[in-house]
Structures are given as C-alpha cells and as structure tokens.
N, C-alpha and C positions, 0 to 999 in steps of 0.2 A: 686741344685743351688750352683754355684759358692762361699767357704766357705770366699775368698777374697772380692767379691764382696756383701756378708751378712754384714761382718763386715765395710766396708764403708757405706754400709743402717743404718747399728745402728751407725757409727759414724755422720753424718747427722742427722738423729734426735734427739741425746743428742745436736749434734750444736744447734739443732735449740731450743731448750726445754730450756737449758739452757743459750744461748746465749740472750734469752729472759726475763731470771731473772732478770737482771741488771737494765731493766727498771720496773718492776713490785714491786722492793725493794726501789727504786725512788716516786714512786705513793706510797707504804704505808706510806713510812713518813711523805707522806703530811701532815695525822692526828693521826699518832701515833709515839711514840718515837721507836729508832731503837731496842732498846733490846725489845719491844713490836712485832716487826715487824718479829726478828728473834724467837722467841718464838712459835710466832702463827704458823709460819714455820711448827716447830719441832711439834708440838702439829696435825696441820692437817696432818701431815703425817703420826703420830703415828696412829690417828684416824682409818685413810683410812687404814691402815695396821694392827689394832690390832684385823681383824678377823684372818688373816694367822699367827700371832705371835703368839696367842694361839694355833691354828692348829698345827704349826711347832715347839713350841720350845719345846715340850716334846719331838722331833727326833733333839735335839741339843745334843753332849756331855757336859757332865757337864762342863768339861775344857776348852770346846769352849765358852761358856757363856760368860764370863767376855772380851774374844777379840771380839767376837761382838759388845759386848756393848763400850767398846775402837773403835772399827768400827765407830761406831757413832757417837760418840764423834769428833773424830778427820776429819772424813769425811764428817758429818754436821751439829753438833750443835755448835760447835764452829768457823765453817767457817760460816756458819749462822749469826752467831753474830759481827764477826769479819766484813765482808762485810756489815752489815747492818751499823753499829757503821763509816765504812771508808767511805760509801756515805752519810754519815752529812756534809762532810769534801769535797770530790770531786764528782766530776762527774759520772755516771753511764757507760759510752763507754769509762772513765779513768781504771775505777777496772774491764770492763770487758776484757780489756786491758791488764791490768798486771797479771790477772790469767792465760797468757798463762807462765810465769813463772813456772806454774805446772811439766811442765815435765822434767827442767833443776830440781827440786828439787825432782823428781823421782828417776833420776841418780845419786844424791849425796847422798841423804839418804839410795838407795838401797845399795852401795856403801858404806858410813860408818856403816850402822845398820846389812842388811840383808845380805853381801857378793856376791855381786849381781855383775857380769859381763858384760861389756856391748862394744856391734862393734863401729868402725870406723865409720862408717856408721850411726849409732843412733844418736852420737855426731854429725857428722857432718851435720847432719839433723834436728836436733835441734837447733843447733845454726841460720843454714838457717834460720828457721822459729820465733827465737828468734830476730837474726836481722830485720824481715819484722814487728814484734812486736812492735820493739823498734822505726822504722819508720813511724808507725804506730801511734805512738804516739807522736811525734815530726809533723807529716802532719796535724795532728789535731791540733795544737798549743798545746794542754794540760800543757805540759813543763814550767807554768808558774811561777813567784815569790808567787804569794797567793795562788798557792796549798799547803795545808802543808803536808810534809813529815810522819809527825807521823800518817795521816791517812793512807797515800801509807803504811807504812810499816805494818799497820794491813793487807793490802790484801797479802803483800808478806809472814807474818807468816802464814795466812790462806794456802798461796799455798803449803810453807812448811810442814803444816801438813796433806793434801791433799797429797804430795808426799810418805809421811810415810804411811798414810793409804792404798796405793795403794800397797804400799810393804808388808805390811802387809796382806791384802785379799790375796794377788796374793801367800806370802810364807803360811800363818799359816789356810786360809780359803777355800781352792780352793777343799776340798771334798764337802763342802757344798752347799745347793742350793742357788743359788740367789736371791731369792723369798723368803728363811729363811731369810738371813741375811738380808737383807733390815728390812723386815718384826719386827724381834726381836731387831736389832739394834734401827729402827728407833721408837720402841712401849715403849721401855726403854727408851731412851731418852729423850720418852714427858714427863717422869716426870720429870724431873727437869724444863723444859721448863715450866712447868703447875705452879713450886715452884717462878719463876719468873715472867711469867705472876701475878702470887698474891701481890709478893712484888713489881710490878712497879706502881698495883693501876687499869691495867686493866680494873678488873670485877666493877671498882666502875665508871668509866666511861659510861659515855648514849649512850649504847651500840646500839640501835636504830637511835640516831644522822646518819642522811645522811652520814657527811663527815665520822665518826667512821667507818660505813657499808664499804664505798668504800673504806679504807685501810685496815680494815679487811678480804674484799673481796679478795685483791691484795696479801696479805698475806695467804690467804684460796689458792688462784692458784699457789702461790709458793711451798707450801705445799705439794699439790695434785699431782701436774705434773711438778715443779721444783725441788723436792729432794725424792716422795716416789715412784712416775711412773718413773723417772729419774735414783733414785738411783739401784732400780732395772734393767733397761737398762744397767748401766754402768757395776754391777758387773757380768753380763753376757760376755759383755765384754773383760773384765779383764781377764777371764778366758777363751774365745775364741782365744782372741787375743795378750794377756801378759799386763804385767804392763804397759810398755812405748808405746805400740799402743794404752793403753783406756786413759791412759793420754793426747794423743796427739789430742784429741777431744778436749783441751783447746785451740787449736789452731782455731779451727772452730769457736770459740764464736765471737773473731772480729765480725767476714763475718755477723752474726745476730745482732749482736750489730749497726751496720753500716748502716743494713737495718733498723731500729730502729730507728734512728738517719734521717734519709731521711725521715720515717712516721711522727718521731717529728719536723721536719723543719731546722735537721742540716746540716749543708753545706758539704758534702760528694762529693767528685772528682775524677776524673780518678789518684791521688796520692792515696788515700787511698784503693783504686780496686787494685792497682797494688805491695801496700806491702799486701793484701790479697791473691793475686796469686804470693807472694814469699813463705806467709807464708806454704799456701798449699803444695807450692812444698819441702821445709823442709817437710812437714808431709811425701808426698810417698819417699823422700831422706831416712830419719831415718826411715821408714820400708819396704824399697827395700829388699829383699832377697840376699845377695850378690852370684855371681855366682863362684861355683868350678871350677877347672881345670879336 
C-alpha cells in the first residue's frame, strides 16, 4: 500500500481521537477539578501501558531513559494539565482551536533548539492553514472581551512544548520503537500524576458518587485512547513521516471539534466547513513534495 496514503489513515485517526478530547475534558470537569482531570489522564495511560513498559524498558539505553521520560513530560503531562486548567476558563472548540498553533511552534523551536531546516513550502503551508485557524475562530465568535487571555495562553505554552517534543522524538528517539516510548514515557509519568491525584484529595472523594464515576469515566477515555493509544499512533508517525507532517495532524482536530459542536447543538455553518477546507489545504501545501528540474 501506498506509504502516502498510510500516512494520511493515521493522520485521520489521531484527527479524529484527538479532536475528540476537547470535549471529553469538558465533561470531566463537570465533577472534578482540572488538575484531577489531567492526572487521571496520565495515570490511565500509564496503566494501559505499564505491561509493554516493563517489557520494553530493559531494551532502552540507559541514556535514552531520561529523554523519554522529558518525552512525556512535555508531550503529555504537562499539556494534560495545561489544557485541562485553560477550559475552566474557555471553551473546548476555543483550545481545540488554538492547538493547531502546534506546527507554527514545530518550526520555531526546531529552528532555535534543534538546527532544523525547513522549505518554502512548509512555511507557506502552515501559514495557509494557520490563517483558516484563525478564521476559524473569529466565525465562531469566540473572540470575545470575557475570554481571558491567561487561559489562551496556557494552550499556547502547551503547543510550545508540543512543538519541542516533536523535535525532540524526531532528532534524539527515532531508533526507538514507538510502542517503547509511549509505553516508558507514559508509565513514568503516572507517577507523578498519582503524587497529585493524592494531594488534590482525589482518593477521599465518594468515588462511587454517579457524577464522580461519569468524570472519572471521561477521564479514564482520555487516558486510554486520548493520549496512550494516541500517543503511540502519533510517534509512529513522526517517524514515518517527519516532525512537521505528524504535527500537522493539529490541523485536523477543528474538523472533529466542529463535528462535536453540531452533536452538542452548536451552530456550525458553511463559514466554518470552509476555513476547514482552507485549513486542510495548508496541510497537503506544507507537505507537497516540491518538484525538481
């Protein structure tokens, strides 16, 4: 099979897996607070992964150790938190919205950090899809005086550090399996996540409480198949396809966000369909193959 057309199948299912997050982080806050919300995250994911983390980290190098675990860190316990903490504050089609900022912060950090090169062509295909973004978000009204700012700006560090990570896997990880790192990254990680669940009071809550159950549910499926089945897709990814094509699966999240939004009763129009098929076409712009002479 076509190694092009592989790689748009796994970009479409991280669209849709994660474009789906945004409302499932929405629903846990009903009944628990956001650092509760991003914890359980971390902790289900570790879970579901801490058979293959044991499996696989004894075929880790010693010296890979520590950047895995910075892996995690930066590609999802802290974006984890950070997005939970910025929809107290706005909307959930707001932040899934501005995560398409991801790949504009790909290019900068690969760029300052990693020494990373990049075409005419990526740039101007990002930006495409960064303006259908940004229309995006102005056709929804969102742009309003009682959004506050200081929540947007947690999603926009989170993309930031999302953009490092990505640079990161792609220069210092890319002998390793995808299924390790996931795996080791994400099995490390729930401890700390587990150190917090303790201190937010968690386990002293009436854990059988309906509403409890249905956030910790919402939280258990972010876990599972928002960041540990996810994250494994993505770093596959990465590695099939480079840094700035598994990035640019942030672009896709709209398109589910929006179906989302129509499920939940919001007003969604042929304006917002149509900076979606701007955005799209930024994505095959920025990774057109450009043609030789």
């Amino acid at each position: 099979m076509n190694k092009s057309f592989i790689n748009w199948l796994i970009f479409v299912l991280l669209s849709i897996i994660w474009g789906s997050s945004f409302i499932m982080m929405k629903e846990g806050l009903v009944n628990l607070s956001a650092y509760q919300v991003a914890a359980l995250r971390i902790v289900f994911s570790g879970i579901v992964l801490l058979p293959w983390a044991i499996k696989y980290i004894r075929q880790v190098p010693v010296n890979k150790i520590g950047v895995i675990f910075l892996s995690g860190v930066l590609g999802s316990l802290l974006p984890a938190f950070l997005f939970c903490v910025a929809e107290e504050g706005i909307d959930s089609a707001l932040a899934g919205t501005l995560n398409s900022l991801t790949p504009i912060f790909v290019i900068i950090t690969g760029v300052l950090f990693f020494n990373s090169r990049t075409s005419g062509n990526k740039v101007l295909g990002i930006f495409i899809a960064l303006t259908g973004s940004l229309l995006l978000l102005f056709s929804k009204g969102h742009m309003r005086e009682s959004q506050n700012l200081v929540y947007i700006s947690f999603v926009v560090l989170a993309t930031i550090f999302y953009g490092i990570n990505v640079n990161m896997v792609y220069r210092h990880l890319k002998e390793i399996g995808s299924l390790q790192i996931a795996a080791v990254a994400l099995s490390l990680n729930a401890i700390p996540a587990l150190v917090v669940l303790y201190f937010t009071g968690y386990f002293n809550l009436p854990l059988t409480d309906t509403g409890i159950l249905y956030s910790t549910g919402h939280a258990a499926l972010l876990g599972i198949f928002g960041t540990a089945i996810a994250s494994i897709i993505f770093y596959v990814l990465v590695k099939r396809a480079g840094a700035v094509f598994a990035s640019m699966v942030t672009y896709g999240i709209p398109v589910i966000a929006n179906i989302w939004g129509i499920i939940y009763g919001e007003q969604v129009g042929w304006k917002q369909f149509a900076c979606l098929l701007l955005i799209l076409t930024g994505v095959y712009v920025a990774n057109r193959t450009p043609r030789t002479n």
